[in-house]
C-alpha positions as CSV (number, residue, x, y, z in Angstrom):
1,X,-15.2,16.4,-16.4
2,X,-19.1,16.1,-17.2
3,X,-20.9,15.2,-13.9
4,X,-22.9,12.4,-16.2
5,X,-19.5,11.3,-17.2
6,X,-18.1,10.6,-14.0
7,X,-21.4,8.9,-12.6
8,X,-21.3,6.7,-15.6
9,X,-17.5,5.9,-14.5
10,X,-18.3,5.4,-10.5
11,X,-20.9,3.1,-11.6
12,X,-18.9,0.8,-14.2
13,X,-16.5,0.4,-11.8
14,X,-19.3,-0.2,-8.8
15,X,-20.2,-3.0,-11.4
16,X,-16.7,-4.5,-11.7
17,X,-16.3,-5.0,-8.1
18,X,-19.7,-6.4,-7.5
19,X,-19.1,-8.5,-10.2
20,X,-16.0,-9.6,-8.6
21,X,-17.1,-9.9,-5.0
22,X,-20.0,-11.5,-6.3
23,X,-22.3,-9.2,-3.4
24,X,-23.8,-5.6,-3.4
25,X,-21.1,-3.1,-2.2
26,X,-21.8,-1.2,1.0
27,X,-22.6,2.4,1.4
28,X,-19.2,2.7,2.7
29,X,-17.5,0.9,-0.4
30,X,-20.1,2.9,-2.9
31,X,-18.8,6.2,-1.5
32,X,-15.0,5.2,-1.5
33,X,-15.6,4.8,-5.1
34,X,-17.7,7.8,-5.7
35,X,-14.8,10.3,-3.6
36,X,-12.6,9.6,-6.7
37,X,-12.7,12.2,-9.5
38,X,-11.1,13.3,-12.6
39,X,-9.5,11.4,-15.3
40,X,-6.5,10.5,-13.9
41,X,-7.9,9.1,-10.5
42,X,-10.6,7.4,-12.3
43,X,-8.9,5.7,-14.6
44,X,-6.5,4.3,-11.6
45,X,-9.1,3.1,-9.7
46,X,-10.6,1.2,-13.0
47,X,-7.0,0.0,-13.2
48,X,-6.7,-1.4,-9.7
49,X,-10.1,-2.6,-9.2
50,X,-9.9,-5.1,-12.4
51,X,-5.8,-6.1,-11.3
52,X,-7.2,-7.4,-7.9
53,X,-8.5,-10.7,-6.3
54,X,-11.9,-10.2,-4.3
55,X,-9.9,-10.6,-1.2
56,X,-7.1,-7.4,-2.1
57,X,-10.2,-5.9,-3.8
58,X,-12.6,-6.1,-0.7
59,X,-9.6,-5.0,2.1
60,X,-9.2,-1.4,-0.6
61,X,-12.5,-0.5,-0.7
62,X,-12.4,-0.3,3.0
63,X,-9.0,1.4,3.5
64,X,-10.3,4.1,4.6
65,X,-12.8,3.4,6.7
66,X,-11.8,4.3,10.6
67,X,-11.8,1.1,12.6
């Protein structure tokens, strides 16, 4: 997939979680975002993201982040 492509993609979905949480994302929640490649796992996240209420939304951007 075109590298433009897929920065477009990260940052529409960086906008519909902002949008959502009404608040800038963190680095950590910007790279969760920007890990995800390819069609397939971009269009999930998309998916997800939009499906969720802030609170779910917030918690899966910071799955993986070590506590």
């Amino acid at each position: 997939m075109d590298n433009q492509k897929v920065a477009q993609w990260h940052a529409k979905i960086i906008d519909v979680c902002e949008e959502k949480l009404q608040r800038s994302l963190s680095d950590d929640e910007r790279n969760f975002v920007r890990s995800r490649e390819g069609f397939a796992a971009l269009e999930m996240i998309e998916d997800t993201v939009a499906a969720m209420s802030p609170g779910q939304l917030a918690a899966y951007l910071n799955s993986e982040i070590d506590s």
